[in-house]
C-alpha angles and dihedrals in degrees: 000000000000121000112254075247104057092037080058093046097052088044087057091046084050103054083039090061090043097043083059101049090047089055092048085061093050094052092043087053098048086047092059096029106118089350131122102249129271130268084254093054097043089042095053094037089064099043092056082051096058101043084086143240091295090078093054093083105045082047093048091051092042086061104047096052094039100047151102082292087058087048086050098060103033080056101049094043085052093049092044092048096049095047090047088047107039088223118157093187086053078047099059092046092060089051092047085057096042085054097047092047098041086069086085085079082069086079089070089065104048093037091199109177123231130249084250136025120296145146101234132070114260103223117113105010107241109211089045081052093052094040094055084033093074099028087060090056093038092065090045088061092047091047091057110022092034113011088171093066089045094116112039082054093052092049090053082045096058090034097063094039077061096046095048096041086047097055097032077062103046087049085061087229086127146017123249091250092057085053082052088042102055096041096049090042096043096043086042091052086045099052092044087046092049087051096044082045104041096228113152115277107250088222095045115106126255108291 
């Protein structure tokens, strides 16, 4: 059982860590704001584009199963459950979602275009935002509900946040620094909300 003060002193960590991630994904944002995109993003760009029209389809279907709709349910079980079950625990973890997922408005502020044309803004990549969103919760409530199966969640999680970063690329819907920006900025506004919520750090050892 941890002391009241080392559990401060981890919590802290913790919004320290997420305070600077979030700050990596400011400064990212304001550097491609209004910029022509970076030798990455071109490189890649054209990579994806030259893997081929075979790779169109996986992405297509990739996108439409991780994506905002995936945010959306996860969202609504947690607030349903907590409100059946008048549990404040079941409560947190919704707000730490909604958090996490409410870091796509930043792209109202930066107005980066896309590589094709779309009518909304490119930075960060929403879906890539929804998608880490909830695998960033997910392994909060496994911390917490399932510690055991930490791992293998935490591997699906970063797995899918792959997957998703890597077709809304190849569908050429974002650039590969969107995909940076909203996992720095989501995983950054998760780990301040855990600590303002005093939810269990996902890295800290068993109790």
């Amino acid at each position: 059982m941890r002391s009241p003060s080392t559990t401060g002193l981890v919590l802290a960590g913790q919004a320290l860590a997420g305070l600077v991630l979030l700050g990596c994904s400011v400064a990212l944002g304001l550097l491609v704001r209004g910029a022509p995109a970076p030798g990455v993003d071109v490189a890649l760009h054209d990579a994806a584009l030259g893997l081929g029209s075979w790779v169109v389809l996986p992405a297509t279907v990739v996108s439409l199963v991780l994506s905002p709709g995936l945010a959306t349910i996860a969202l609504v079980s947690l607030v349903a459950r907590a409100v059946i079950a008048r549990d404040p625990l079941v409560a947190r973890f919704a707000v730490l979602l909604a958090v996490c997922w409410m870091t796509v408005w930043a792209r109202y502020g930066y107005r980066r275009v896309r590589p094709i044309e779309y009518p909304q803004w490119s930075y960060p990549s929403g879906h890539v935002t929804a998608v880490t969103a909830v695998a960033f919760t997910a392994a909060v409530v496994c911390a917490a509900a399932a510690r055991r199966h930490l791992r293998l969640v935490v591997a699906l999680g970063v797995l899918a946040v792959l997957l998703t970063a890597a077709s809304r690329v190849v569908l050429e819907m974002h650039w590969f620094t969107d995909t940076v920006g909203a996992v720095l900025a989501t995983t950054g506004a998760g780990l301040v909300c855990c600590a303002a919520l005093r939810l269990r750090p996902v890295v800290a050892g068993p109790d």
